[in-house]
C-alpha positions in Angstrom: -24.1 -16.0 3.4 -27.3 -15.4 1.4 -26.7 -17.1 -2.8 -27.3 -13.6 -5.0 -30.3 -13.2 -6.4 -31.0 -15.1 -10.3 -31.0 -11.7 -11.8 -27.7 -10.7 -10.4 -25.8 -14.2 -11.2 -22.5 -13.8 -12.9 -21.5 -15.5 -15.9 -18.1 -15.6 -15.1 -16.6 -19.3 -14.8 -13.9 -20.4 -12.2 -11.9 -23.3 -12.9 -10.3 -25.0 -9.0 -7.4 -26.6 -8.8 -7.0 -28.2 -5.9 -6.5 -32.3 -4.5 -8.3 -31.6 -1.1 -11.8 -33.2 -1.8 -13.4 -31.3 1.2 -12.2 -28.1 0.1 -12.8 -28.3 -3.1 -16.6 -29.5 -2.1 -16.9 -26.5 0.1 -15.7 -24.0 -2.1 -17.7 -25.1 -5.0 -20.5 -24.9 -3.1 -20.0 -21.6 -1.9 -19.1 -20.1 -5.4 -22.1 -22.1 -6.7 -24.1 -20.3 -4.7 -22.6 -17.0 -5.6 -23.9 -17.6 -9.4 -20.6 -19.0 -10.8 -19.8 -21.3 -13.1 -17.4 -23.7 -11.1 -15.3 -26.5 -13.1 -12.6 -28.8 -10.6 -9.6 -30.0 -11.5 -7.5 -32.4 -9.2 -4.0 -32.1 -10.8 -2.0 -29.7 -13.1 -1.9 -31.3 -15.9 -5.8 -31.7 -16.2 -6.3 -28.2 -15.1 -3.7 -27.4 -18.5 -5.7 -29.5 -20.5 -9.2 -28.3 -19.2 -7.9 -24.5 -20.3 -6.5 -24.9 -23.5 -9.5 -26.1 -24.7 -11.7 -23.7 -22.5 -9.9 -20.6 -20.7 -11.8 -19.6 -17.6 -12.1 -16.5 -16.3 -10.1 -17.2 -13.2 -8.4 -20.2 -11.8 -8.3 -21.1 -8.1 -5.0 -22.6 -7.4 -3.2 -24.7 -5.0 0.6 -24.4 -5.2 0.9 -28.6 -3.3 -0.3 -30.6 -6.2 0.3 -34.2 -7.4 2.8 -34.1 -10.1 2.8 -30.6 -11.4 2.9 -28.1 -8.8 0.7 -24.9 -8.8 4.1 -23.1 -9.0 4.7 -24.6 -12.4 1.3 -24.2 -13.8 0.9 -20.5 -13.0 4.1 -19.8 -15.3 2.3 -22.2 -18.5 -1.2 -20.4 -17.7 0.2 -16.9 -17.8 2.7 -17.7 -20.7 -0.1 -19.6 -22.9 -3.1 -17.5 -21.3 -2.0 -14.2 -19.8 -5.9 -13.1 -19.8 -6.9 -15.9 -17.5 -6.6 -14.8 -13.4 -5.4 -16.5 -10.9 -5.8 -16.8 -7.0 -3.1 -18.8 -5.7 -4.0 -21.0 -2.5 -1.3 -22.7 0.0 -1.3 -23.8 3.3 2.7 -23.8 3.6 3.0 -20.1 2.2 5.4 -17.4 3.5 6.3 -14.3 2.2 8.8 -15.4 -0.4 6.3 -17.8 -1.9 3.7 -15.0 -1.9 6.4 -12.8 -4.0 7.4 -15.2 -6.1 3.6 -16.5 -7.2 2.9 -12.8 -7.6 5.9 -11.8 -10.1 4.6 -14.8 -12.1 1.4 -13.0 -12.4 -1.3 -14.6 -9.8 -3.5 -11.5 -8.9 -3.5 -12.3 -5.5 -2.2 -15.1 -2.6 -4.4 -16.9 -0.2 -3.5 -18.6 3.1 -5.1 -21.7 4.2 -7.4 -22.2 6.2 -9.0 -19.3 5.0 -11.9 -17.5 5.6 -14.4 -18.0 2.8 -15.8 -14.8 3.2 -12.2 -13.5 2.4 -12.0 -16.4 -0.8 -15.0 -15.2 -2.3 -14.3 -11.0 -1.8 -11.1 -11.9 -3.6 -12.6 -13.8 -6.2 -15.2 -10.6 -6.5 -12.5 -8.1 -6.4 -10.3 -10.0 -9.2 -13.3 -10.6 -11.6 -15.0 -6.6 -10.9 -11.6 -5.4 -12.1 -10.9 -7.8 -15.0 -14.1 -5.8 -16.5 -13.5 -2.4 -14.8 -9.6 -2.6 -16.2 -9.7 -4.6 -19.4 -5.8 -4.5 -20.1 -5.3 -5.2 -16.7 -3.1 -8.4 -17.1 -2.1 -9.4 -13.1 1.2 -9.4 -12.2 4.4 -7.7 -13.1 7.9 -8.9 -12.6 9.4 -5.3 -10.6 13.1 -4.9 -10.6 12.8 -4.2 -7.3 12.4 -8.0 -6.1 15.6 -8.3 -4.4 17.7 -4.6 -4.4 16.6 -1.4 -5.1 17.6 0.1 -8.6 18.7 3.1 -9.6 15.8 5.4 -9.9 14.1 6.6 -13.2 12.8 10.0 -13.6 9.3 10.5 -13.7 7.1 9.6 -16.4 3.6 10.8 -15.5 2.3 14.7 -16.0 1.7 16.8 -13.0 -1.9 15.5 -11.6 -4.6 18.0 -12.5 -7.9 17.9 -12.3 -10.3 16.4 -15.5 -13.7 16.9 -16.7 -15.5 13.4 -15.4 -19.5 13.0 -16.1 -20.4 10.9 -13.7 -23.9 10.1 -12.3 -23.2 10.8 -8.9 -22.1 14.4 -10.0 -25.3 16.5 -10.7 -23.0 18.6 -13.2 -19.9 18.6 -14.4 -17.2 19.8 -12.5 -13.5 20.0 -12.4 -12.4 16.5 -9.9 -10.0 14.0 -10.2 -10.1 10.9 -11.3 -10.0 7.6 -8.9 -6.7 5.4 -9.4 -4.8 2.6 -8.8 -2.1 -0.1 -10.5 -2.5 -1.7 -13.6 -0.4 -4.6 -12.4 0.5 -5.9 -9.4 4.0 -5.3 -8.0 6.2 -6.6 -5.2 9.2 -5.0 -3.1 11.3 -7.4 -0.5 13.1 -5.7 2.4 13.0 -6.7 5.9 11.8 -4.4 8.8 13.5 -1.4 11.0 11.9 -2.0 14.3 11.3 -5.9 13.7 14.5 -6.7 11.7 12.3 -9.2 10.2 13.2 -10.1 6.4 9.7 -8.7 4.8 7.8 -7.3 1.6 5.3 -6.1 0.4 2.3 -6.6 -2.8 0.6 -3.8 -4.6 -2.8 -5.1 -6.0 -5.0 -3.0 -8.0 -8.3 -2.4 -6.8 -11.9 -1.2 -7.9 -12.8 2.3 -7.3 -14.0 3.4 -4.2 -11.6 0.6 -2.7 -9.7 3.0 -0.8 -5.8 2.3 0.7 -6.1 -1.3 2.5 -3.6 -2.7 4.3 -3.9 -7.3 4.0 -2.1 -10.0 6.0 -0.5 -12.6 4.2 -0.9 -15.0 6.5 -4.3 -14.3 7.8 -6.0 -13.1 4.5 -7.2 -10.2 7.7 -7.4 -6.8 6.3 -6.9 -3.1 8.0 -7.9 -0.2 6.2 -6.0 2.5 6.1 -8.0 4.9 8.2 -7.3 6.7 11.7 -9.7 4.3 13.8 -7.3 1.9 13.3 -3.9 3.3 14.9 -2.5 1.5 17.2 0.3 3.2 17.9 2.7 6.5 16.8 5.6 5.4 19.2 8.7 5.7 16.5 6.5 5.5 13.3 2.9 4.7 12.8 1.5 1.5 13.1 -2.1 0.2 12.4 -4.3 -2.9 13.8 -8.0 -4.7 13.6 -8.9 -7.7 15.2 -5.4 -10.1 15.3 -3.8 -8.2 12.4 -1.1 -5.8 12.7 1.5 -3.7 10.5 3.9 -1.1 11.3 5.7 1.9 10.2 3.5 2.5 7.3 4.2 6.1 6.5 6.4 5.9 4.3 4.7 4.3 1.7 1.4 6.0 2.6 3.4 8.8 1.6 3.9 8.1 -1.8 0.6 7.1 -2.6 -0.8 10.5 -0.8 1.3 12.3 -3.6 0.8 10.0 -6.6 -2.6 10.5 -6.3 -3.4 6.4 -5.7 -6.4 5.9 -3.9 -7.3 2.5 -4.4 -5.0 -0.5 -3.5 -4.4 -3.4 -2.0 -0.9 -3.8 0.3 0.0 -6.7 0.8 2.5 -7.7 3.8 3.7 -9.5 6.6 4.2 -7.5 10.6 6.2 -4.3 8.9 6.8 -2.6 6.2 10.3 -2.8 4.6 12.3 -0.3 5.3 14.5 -0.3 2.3 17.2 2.7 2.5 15.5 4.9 4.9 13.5 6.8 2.5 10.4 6.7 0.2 12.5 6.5 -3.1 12.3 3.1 -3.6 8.0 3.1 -3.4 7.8 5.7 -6.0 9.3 3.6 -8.1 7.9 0.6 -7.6 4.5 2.4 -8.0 5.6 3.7 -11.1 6.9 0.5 -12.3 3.4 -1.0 -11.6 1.7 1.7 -14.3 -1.0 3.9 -13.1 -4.8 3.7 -14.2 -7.0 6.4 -13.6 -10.5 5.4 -12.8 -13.8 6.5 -14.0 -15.3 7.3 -10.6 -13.8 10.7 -8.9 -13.0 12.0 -6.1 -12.3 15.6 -4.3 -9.4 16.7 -2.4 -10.0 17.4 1.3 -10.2 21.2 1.0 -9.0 23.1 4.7 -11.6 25.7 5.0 -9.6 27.5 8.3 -6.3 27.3 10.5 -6.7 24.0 12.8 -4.3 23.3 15.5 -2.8 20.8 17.6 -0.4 21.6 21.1 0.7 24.3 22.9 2.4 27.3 20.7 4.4 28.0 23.5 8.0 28.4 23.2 9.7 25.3 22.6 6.8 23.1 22.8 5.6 20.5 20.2 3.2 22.1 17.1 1.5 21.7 14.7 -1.3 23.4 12.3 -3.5 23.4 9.0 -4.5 26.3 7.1 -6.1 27.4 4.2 -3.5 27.7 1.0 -4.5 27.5 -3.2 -1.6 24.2 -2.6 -0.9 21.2 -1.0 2.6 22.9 1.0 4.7 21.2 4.5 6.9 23.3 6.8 8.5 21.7 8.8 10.8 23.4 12.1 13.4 21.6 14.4 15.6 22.1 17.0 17.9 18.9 17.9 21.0 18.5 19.4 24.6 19.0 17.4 25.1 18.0 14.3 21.7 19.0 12.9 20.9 22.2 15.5 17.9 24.1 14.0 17.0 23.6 10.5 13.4 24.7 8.6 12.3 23.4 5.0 9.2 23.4 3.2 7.6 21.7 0.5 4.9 22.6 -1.9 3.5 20.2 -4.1 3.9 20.2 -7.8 3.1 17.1 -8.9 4.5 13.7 -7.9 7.7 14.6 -9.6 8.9 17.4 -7.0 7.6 14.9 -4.3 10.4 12.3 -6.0 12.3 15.0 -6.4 12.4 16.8 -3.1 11.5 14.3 -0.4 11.3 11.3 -1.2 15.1 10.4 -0.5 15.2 11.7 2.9 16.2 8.9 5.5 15.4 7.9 8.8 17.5 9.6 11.3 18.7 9.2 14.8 21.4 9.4 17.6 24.1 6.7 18.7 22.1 6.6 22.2 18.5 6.8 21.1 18.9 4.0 18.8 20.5 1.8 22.0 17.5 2.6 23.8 15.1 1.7 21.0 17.0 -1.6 20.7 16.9 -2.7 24.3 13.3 -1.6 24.1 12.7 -4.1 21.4 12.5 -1.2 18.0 15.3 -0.8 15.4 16.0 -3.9 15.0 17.0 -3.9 11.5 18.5 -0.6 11.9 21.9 -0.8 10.2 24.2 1.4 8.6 23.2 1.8 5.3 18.9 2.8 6.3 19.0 5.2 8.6 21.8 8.2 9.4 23.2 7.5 12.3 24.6 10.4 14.6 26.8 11.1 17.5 29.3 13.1 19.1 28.0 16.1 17.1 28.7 14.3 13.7 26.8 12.2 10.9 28.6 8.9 11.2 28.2 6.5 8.7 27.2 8.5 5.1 26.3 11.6 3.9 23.5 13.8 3.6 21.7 13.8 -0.1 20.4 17.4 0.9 21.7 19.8 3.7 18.5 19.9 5.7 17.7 16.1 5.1 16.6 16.1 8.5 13.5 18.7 8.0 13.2 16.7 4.6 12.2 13.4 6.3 9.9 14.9 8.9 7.8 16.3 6.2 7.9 12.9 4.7 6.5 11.3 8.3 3.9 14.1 7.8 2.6 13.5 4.1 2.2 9.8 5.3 0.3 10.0 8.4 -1.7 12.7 6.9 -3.1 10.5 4.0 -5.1 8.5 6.6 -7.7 11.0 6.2 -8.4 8.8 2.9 -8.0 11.9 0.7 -5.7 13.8 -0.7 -5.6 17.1 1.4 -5.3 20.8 0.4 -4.1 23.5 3.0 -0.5 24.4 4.2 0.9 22.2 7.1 3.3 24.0 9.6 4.7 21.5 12.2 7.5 22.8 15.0 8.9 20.0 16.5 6.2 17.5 15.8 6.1 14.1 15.8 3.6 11.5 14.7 1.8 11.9 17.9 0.9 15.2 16.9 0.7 14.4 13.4 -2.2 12.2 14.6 -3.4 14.6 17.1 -4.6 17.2 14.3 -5.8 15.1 12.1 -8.3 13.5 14.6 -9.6 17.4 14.8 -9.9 17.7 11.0 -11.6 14.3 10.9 -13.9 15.7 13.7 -14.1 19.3 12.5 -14.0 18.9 8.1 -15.2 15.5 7.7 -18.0 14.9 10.7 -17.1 12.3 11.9 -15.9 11.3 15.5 
């Protein structure tokens, strides 16, 4: 790693906190290097006393400290000085700890040994968006932490489009603005397929960002993009290098209709799956507060009808065509109790998203779900996130619209379809699809509307 040029040094000042002499040597070095101005602290207390006479801009924290741990000192920095960041460092974490340091307010959690290419784009991120987002004040205590509440209704206008000068733009023209968070948030749950007790962070991030997906553990991230699928077997599931995380579409789904395009996710193997629907993630992104960016972007306009499988009878299908909306149909045929049932779903704004599908659950059959668990999915399938059906009957709740079923298909389908990056314009009609096919067609639009392979 090359030290930045003199004109480009930063100003900004980083105070470490941290007892481990060589890794407190290496990383002062490294941010040294980078053009910041490094202070080191070996315990708590000093680090207190070192920032009520002199906040810094961001303090490097290690949760195992003599005397005072890191724990305590993040909850005295952020009630005394909320304006100061803070990276918290531990080489014991897990996802609880991650949670908990993040509700306190640290901006983001680091595993050691980590990567100090990862420390310092952290450290870049946090400080670009201090001056990017100047009431950005890290983390917010969400009151979804351990249960889901009982959901608000929305609070935000319809998304339109604003008037943004921007260099980039030769003139003025109707776009939309870039946005993310303004605080962080967290969610606990534990995984369908895995079973695993799990969560997830929201971080805000700097325009251009995009959706990216980070292991706790690792400090790896996977962008949110179609190269990296690994699989669409029961709900899609994305992977680079040794980093993995599944059934993402849910929560892709609700940042697809809330317009977020840059964020940072946070998480373990899986995402939770709460109740079986989406409900929960609109309100967790709502609780985080949204900030629209200065930067814009334009939605992925579908210039003709695209396609993907056979449109013979009974076969799986799906297709994009050109609307003035973003609009899902969505067809099935399935055994007893649901038979065939159609719905579709144009967007109005993220309120008729909350409104309409959002709350649609994860379905499935007595003997499909026995297969999936001797296969090693659905896991933490249980009775109150999924509907569960057999012998021609819903089993163990009931529906919170007649066609749930159609309802949560076009959910899968808002989700997967937001790996293009951008939000999409056209009218989606899917006949017995699946995320396979979801996949399939938007591989063609990547190919046909973006130019890329």
């Amino acid at each position: 790693m090359s030290p930045k040029p003199k004109e480009e040094l930063s100003q900004d000042r980083i105070l470490i906190v941290d007892d481990e002499k060589h890794i407190v040597g290496s990383l002062k070095d490294i941010l040294a290097d980078e053009g910041y101005d490094v202070s080191v602290a070996e315990d708590g207390l000093d680090a207190l006393d070192m920032i009520q006479s002199d906040p810094p801009d961001l303090l490097l924290l290690d949760i195992w400290l003599p005397g005072m741990d890191g724990i305590e000192v993040l909850k005295t920095v952020k009630t005394d000085h909320p304006d100061v960041e803070v990276l918290i460092m531990s080489g014991h974490g897990t996802i609880d700890t991650a949670v908990k340091a993040t509700k306190l307010g640290a901006y983001d959690f680091i595993e050691k040994p980590f990567s100090l290419d990862h420390l310092t784009q952290s450290v870049e991120s946090v400080l670009k968006l201090k001056k990017t987002q100047p009431t950005f004040k890290g983390g917010k205590s969400s009151k979804h932490s351990a249960k889901p509440g009982r959901a608000k209704d929305p609070v935000t206008k319809p998304f339109t489009g604003i008037e943004i000068p921007s260099a980039k733009i030769k003139s003025k023209k109707t776009v939309f603005p870039q946005r993310t968070l303004k605080h962080s948030v967290v969610l606990c749950g534990s995984g369908l397929h895995s079973g695993i007790k799990t969560g997830l962070i929201l971080q805000p991030l700097p325009p251009d960002s995009g959706i990216i997906f980070g292991d706790i553990s690792s400090g790896q991230t996977i962008p949110a993009q179609l190269e990296n699928i690994k699989s669409t077997n029961y709900s899609t599931s994305l992977k680079k290098g040794r980093s993995s995380v599944a059934t993402i579409e849910h929560i892709m789904a609700v940042l697809h209709m809330y317009r977020i395009t840059n964020l940072l996710i946070k998480i373990g193997d899986e995402v939770p799956v709460m109740d079986g629907s989406a409900k929960d993630f609109c309100e967790l992104v709502e609780d985080g507060e949204f900030e629209d960016q200065d930067e814009p972007y334009q939605e992925l306009v579908v210039n003709k009808t695209y396609s993907y499988g056979s449109e013979e009878k009974g076969a799986p299908f799906i297709s994009i065509e050109p609307s003035s909306t973003f609009k899902v149909t969505y067809h099935m045929e399935y055994p007893a109790p649901i038979d065939t049932m159609d719905h579709t779903f144009e967007y109005k704004g993220e309120g008729s998203f909350k409104k309409e599908i959002a709350p649609a659950r994860t379905f499935g059959f007595m003997e499909d779900v026995a297969q999936l668990t001797s296969m090693g999915f659905a896991s933490g399938g249980k009775l109150d996130n999924f509907i569960l059906l057999g012998n021609g009957k819903i089993i163990n709740t009931k529906l919170r619209f007649k066609n749930e079923f159609p309802r949560h298909k076009i959910l899968d389908i808002i989700g997967d379809f937001y790996l293009l990056g951008r939000p999409i314009r056209g009218h989606i009609r899917a006949h017995k699809t699946g995320h396979t096919q979801n996949v399939g067609l938007l591989k063609i639009l990547q190919k046909k509307i973006l130019n890329t392979n």
